[in-house]
Backbone as numpy.savetxt, mean C-alpha at the origin, in Angstrom:
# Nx Ny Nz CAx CAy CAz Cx Cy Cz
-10.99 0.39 1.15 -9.85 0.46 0.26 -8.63 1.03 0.97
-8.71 1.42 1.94 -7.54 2.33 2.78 -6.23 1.04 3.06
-5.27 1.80 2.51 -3.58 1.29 2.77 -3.17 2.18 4.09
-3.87 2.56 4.47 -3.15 3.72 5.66 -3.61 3.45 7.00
-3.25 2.14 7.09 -3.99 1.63 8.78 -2.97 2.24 9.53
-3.51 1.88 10.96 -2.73 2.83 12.17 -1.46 1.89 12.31
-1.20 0.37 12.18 -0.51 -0.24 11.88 -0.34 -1.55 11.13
0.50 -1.45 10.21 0.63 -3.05 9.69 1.71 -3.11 10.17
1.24 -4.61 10.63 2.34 -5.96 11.11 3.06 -6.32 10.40
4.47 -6.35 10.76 5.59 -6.86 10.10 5.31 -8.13 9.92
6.22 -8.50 8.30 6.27 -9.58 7.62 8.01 -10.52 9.06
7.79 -11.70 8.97 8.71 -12.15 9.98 10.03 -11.76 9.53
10.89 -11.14 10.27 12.33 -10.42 10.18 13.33 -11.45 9.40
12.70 -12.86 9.80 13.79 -13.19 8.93 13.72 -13.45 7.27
12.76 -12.63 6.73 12.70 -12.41 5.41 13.38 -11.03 5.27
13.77 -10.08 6.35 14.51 -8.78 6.20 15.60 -9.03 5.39
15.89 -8.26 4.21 17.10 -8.29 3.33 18.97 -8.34 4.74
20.00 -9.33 4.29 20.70 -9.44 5.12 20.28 -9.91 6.54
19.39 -10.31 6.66 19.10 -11.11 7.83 19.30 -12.40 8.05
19.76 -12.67 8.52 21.03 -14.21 8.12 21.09 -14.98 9.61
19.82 -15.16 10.42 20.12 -16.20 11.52 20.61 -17.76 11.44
20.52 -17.94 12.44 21.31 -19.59 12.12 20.53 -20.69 11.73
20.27 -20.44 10.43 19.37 -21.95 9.83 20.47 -22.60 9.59
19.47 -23.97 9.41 20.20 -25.36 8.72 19.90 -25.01 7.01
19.59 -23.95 6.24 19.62 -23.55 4.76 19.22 -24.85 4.28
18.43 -25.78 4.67 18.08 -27.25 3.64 16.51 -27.07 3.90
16.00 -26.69 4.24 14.13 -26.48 4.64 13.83 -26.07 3.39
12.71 -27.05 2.53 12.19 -26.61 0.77 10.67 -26.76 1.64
10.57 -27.20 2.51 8.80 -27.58 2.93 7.87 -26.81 3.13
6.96 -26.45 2.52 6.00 -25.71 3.21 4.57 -26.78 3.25
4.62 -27.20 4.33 3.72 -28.90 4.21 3.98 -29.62 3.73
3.31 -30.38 2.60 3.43 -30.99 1.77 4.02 -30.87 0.58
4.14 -29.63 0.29 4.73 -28.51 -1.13 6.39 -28.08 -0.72
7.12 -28.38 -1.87 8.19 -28.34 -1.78 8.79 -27.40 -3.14
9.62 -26.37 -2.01 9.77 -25.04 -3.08 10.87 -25.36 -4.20
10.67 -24.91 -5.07 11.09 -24.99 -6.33 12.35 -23.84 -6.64
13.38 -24.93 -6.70 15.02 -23.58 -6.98 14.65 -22.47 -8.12
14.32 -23.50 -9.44 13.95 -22.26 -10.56 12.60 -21.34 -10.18
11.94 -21.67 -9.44 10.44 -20.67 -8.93 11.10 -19.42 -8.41
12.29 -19.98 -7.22 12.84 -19.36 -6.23 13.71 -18.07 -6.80
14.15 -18.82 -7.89 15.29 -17.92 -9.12 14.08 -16.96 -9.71
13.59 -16.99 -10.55 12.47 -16.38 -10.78 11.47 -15.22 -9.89
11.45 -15.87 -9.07 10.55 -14.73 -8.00 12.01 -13.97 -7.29
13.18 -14.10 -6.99 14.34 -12.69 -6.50 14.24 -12.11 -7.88
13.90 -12.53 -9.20 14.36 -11.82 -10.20 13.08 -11.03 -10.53
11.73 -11.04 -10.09 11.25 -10.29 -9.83 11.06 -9.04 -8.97
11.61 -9.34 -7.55 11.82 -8.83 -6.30 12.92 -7.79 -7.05
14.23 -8.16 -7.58 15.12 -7.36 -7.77 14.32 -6.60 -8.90
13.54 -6.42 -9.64 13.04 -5.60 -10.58 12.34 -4.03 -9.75
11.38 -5.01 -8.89 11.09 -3.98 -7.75 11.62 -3.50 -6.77
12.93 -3.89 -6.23 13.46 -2.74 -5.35 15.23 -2.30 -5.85
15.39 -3.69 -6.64 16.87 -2.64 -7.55 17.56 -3.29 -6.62
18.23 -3.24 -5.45 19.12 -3.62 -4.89 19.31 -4.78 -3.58
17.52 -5.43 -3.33 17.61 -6.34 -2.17 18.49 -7.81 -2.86
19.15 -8.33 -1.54 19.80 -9.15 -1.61 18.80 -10.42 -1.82
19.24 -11.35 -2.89 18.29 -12.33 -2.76 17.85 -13.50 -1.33
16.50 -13.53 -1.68 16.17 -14.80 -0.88 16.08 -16.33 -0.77
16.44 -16.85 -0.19 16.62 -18.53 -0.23 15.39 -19.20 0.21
15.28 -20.18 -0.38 14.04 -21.26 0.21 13.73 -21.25 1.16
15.28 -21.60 2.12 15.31 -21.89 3.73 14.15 -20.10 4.46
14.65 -19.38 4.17 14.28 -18.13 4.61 12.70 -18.01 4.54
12.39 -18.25 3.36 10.47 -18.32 3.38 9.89 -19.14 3.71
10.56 -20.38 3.79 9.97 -21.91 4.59 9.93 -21.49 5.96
11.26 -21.04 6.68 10.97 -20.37 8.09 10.02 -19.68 8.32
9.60 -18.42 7.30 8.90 -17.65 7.60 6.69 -17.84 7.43
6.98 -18.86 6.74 5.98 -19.52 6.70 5.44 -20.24 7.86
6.34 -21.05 8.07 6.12 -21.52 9.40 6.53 -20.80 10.93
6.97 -19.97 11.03 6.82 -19.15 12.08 5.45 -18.29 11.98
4.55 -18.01 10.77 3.36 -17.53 10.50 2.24 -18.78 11.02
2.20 -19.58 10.80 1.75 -20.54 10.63 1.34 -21.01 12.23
2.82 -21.04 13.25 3.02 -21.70 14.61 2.00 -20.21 15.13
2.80 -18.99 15.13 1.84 -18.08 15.90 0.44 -17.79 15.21
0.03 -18.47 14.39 -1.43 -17.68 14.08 -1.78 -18.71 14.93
-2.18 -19.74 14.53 -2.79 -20.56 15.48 -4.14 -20.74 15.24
-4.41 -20.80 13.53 -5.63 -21.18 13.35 -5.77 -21.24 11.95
-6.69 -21.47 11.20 -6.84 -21.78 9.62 -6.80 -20.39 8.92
-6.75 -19.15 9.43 -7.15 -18.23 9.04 -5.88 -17.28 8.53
-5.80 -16.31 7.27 -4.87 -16.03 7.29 -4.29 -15.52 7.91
-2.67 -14.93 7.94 -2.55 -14.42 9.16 -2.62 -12.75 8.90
-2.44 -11.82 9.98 -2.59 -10.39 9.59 -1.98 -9.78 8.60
-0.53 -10.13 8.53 0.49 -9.53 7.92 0.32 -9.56 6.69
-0.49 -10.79 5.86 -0.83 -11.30 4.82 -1.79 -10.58 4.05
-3.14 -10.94 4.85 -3.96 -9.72 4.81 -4.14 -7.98 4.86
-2.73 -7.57 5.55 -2.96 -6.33 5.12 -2.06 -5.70 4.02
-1.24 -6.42 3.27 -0.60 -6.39 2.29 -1.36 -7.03 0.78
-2.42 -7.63 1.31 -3.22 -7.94 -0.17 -4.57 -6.98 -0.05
-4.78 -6.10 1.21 -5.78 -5.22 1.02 -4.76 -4.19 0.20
-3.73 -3.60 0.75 -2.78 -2.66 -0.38 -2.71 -3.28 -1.42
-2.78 -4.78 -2.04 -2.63 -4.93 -3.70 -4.05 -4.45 -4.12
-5.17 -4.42 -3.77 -6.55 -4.35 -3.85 -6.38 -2.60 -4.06
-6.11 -2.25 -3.56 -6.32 -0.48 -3.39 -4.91 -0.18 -5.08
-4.17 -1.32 -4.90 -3.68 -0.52 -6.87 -3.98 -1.39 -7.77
-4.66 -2.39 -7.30 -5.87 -2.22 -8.67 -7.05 -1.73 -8.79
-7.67 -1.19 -7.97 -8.46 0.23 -8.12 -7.83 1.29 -8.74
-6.86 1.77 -8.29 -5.94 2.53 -8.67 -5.61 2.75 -10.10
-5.70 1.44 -10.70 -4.97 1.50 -12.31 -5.77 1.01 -13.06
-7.66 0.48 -12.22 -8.72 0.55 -13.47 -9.06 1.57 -13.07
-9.08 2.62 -12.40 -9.94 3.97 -12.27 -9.66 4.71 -13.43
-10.65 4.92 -14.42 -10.40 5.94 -15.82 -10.32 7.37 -15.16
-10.39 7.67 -14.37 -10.62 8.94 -13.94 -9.35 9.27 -13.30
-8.58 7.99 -13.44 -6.86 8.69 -12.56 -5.75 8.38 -13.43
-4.98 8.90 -13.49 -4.20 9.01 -14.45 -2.59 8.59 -13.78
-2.21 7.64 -13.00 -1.28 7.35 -12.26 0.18 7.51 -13.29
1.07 8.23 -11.80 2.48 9.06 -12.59 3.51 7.48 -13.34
4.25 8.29 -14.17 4.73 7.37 -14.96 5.27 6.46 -14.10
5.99 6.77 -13.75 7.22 5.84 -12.44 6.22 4.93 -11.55
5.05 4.93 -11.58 4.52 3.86 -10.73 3.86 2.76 -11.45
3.77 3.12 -13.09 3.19 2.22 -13.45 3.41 0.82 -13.74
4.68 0.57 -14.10 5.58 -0.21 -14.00 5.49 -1.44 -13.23
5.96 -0.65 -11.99 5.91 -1.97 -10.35 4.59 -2.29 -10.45
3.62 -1.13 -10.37 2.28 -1.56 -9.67 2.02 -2.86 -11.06
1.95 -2.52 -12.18 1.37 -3.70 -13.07 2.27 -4.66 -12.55
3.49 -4.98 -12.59 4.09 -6.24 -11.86 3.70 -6.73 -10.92
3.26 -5.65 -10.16 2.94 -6.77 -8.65 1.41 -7.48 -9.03
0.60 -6.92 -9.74 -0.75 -7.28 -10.05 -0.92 -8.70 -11.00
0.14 -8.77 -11.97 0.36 -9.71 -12.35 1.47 -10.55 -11.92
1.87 -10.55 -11.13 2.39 -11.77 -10.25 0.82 -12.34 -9.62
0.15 -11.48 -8.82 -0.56 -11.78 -7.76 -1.74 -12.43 -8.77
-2.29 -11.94 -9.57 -3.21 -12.39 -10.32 -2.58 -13.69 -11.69
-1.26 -13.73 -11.22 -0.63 -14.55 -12.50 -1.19 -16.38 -11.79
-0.11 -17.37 -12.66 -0.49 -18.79 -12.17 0.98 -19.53 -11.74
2.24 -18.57 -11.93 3.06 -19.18 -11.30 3.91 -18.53 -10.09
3.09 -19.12 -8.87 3.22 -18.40 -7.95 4.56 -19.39 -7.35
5.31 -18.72 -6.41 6.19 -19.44 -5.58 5.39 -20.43 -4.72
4.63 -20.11 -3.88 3.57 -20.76 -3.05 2.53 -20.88 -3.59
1.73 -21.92 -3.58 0.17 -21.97 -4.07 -0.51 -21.58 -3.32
-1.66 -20.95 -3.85 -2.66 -20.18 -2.64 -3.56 -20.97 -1.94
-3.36 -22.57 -2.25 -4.58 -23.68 -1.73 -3.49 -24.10 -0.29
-2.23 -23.96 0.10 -1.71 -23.91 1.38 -2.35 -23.02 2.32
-3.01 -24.33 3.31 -3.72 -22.62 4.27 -2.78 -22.11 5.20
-3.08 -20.99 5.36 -2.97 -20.09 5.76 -1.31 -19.07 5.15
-0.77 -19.64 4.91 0.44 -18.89 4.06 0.74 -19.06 2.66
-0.45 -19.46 1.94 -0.30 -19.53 0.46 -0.29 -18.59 -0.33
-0.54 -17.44 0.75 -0.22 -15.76 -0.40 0.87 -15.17 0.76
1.76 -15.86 1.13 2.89 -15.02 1.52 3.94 -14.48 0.63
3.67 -15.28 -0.71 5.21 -14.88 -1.33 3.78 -13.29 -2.20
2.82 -13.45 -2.38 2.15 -12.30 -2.92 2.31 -11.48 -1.59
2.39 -11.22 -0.63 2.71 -10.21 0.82 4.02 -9.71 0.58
5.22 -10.76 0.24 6.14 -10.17 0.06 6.58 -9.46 -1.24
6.34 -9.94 -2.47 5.68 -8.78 -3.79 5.26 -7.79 -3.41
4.15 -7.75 -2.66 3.70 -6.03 -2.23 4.74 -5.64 -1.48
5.08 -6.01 -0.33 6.09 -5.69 0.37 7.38 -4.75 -0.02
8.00 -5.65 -1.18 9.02 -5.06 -1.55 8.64 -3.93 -2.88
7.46 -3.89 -3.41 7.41 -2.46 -4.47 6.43 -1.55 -3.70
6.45 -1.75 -2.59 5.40 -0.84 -1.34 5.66 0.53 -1.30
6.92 0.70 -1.29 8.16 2.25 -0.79 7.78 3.17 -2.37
8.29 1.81 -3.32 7.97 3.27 -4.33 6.19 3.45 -5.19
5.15 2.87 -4.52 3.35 2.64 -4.51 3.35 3.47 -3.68
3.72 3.51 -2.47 2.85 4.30 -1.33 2.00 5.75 -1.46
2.99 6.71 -1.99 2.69 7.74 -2.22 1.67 8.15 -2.37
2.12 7.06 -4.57 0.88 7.55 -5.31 -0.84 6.75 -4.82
-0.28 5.50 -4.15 -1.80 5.05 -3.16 -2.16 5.68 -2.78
-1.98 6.76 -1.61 -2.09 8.10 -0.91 -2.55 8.90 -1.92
-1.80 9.38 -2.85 -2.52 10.58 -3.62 -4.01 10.19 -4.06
-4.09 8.58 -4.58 -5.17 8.31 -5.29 -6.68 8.06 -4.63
-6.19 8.09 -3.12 -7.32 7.49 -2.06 -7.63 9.52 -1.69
-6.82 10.16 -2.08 -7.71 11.54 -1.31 -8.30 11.87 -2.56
-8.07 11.36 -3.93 -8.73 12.03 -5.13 -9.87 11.50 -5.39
-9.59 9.75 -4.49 -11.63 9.31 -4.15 -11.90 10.26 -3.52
-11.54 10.45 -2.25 -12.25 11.50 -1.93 -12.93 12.63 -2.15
-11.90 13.52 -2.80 -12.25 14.74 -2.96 -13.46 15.06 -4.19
-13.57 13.42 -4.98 -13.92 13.49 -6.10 -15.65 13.02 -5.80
-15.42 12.49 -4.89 -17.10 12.20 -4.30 -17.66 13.24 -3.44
-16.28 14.93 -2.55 -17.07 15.87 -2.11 -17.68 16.08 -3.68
-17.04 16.03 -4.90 -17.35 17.03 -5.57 -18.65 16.57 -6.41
-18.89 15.13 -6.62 -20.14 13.85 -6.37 -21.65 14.68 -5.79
-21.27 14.75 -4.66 -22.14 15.18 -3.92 -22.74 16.87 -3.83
-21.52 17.45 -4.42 -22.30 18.81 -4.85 -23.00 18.71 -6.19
-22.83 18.46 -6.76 -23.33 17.74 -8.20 -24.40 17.38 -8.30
-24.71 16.24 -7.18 -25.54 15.48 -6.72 -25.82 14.31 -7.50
-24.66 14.29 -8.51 -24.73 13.21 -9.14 -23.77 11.86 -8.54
-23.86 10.68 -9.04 -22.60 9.71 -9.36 -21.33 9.89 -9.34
-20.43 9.35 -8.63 -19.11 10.34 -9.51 -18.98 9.76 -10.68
-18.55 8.80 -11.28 -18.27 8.21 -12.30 -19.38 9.38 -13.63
-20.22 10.32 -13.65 -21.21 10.68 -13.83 -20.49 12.00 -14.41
-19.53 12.56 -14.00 -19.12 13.80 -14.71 -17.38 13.73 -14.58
-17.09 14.75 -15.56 -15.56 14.44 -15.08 -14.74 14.94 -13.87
-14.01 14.06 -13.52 -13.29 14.99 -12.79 -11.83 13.69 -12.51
-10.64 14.05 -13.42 -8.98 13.73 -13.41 -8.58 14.06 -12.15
-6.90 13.89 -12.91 -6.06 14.07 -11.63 -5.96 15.65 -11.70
-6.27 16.54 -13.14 -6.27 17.69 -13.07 -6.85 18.68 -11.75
-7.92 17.96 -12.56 -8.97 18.63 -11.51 -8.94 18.11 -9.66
-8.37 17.16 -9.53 -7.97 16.98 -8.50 -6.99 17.61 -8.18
-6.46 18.14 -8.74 -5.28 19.43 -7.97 -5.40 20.14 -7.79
-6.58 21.09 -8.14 -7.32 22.20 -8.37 -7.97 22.19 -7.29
-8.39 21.16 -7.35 -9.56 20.89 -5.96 -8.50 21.13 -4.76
-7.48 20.04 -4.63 -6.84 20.07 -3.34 -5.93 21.23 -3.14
-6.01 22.10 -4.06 -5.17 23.38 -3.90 -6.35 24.45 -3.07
-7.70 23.91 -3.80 -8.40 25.20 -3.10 -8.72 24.45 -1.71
-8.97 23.49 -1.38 -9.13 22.85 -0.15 -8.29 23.42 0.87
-6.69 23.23 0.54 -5.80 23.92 1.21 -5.94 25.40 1.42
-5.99 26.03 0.12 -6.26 27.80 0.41 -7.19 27.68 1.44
-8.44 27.26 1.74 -9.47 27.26 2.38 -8.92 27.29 4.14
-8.18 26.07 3.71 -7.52 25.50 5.50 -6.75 26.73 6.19
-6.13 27.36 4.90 -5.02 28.42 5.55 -5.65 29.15 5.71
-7.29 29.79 5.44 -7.40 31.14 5.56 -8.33 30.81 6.53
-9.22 29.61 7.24 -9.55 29.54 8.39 -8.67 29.44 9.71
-7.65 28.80 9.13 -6.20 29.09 10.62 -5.99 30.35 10.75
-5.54 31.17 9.61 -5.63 32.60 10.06 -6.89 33.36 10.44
-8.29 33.02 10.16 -9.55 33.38 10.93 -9.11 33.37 12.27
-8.98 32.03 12.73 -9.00 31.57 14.07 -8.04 32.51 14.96
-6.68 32.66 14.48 -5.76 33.20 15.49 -6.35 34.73 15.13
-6.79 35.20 14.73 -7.39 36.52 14.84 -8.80 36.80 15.09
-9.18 37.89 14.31 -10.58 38.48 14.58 -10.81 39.74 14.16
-12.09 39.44 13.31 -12.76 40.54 12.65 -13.43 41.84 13.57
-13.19 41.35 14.61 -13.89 42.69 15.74 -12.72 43.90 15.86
-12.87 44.90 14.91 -11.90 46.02 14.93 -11.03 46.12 16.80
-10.06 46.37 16.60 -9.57 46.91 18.22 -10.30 47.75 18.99
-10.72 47.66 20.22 -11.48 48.81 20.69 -10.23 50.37 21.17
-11.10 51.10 21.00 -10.67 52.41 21.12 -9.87 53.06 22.77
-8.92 53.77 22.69 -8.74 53.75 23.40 -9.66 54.90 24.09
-9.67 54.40 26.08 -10.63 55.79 26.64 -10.18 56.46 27.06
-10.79 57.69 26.70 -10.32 59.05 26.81 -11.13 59.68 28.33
-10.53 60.39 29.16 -10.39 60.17 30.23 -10.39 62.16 30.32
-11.77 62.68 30.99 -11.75 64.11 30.96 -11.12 64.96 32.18
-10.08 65.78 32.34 -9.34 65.85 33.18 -10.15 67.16 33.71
């Protein structure tokens, strides 16, 4: 479930907001499938829901970017960038069926949008295009990523902490309670814990030795 790889691969730059190289702006193709103006209208007016201020995107721009995905993968398979942006949609919908987490107001919002785009039926791209048929779902995550991240983060250490606490139990977790309450509780004493072994370490319980006295 981890969103916190050592790196994800950029989506191709020329989907970067204001990134404006020199196309011919007439490319609707992605194979055989030809993108749709009102789809196109529709999905920035989603995009602008989730980041508020990106400049919209044009056909020409995701047809490029499709096919610059497409030329360097170099095989039927999806490509990385794709894949590690639909393992992060995967980790918030865990996130928002977990009864045991209680996700902050401000995230609930995007994250259900992006889930129902991705799980919806009118996608910009169809997902039966191989290998870039969930790019416009990469770029959905993409752009409500900044304000998810966090609470992804908070919710992946409260698996955690919630299966040390599983395992003292010795039960299930799902098996007793334990919220986001109690997940603060927990990660507060976790921390007390950390600080008072750093201060163990730079010191020591072995009183000072005495000084010797020296009989003249």
């Amino acid at each position: 479930m981890s969103t916190n790889a050592n790196h994800i691969e950029s989506l191709p730059q020329v989907l970067l907001p204001g990134n404006n190289p020199n196309r011919p702006n007439r490319r609707r193709r992605i194979g055989s499938f030809r993108l749709s103006t009102l789809d196109m209208e529709r999905f920035n007016q989603l995009l602008s829901t989730l980041t508020g201020d990106r400049p919209p995107l044009d056909c020409d721009q995701v047809v490029t970017a499709a096919r610059l995905l497409s030329d360097s993968n170099g095989s039927q398979s999806t490509p990385t960038c794709i894949r590690q942006r639909l393992a992060q949609a995967e980790s918030l919908a865990s996130m928002l069926a977990d009864h045991g987490w209680q996700p902050a107001n401000e995230v609930r919002a995007p994250a259900s949008a992006v889930l129902d785009y991705l799980n919806g039926h009118n996608d910009l791209i169809p997902d039966w295009i191989p290998q870039v048929g969930q790019l416009d779902d990469a770029i959905v995550v993409e752009a409500a990523w900044p304000r998810l991240a966090g609470e992804v983060l908070s919710y992946q250490d409260f698996c955690r902490l919630r299966l040390i606490e599983a395992r003292l139990h010795q039960q299930e977790s799902g098996a007793f309670r334990f919220d986001r309450n109690d997940w603060e509780v927990a990660r507060r004493a976790e921390s007390a814990l950390r600080e008072h072994q750093r201060r163990v370490r730079a010191s020591s319980y072995v009183p000072t030795a005495p000084r010797v006295f020296r009989v003249h």
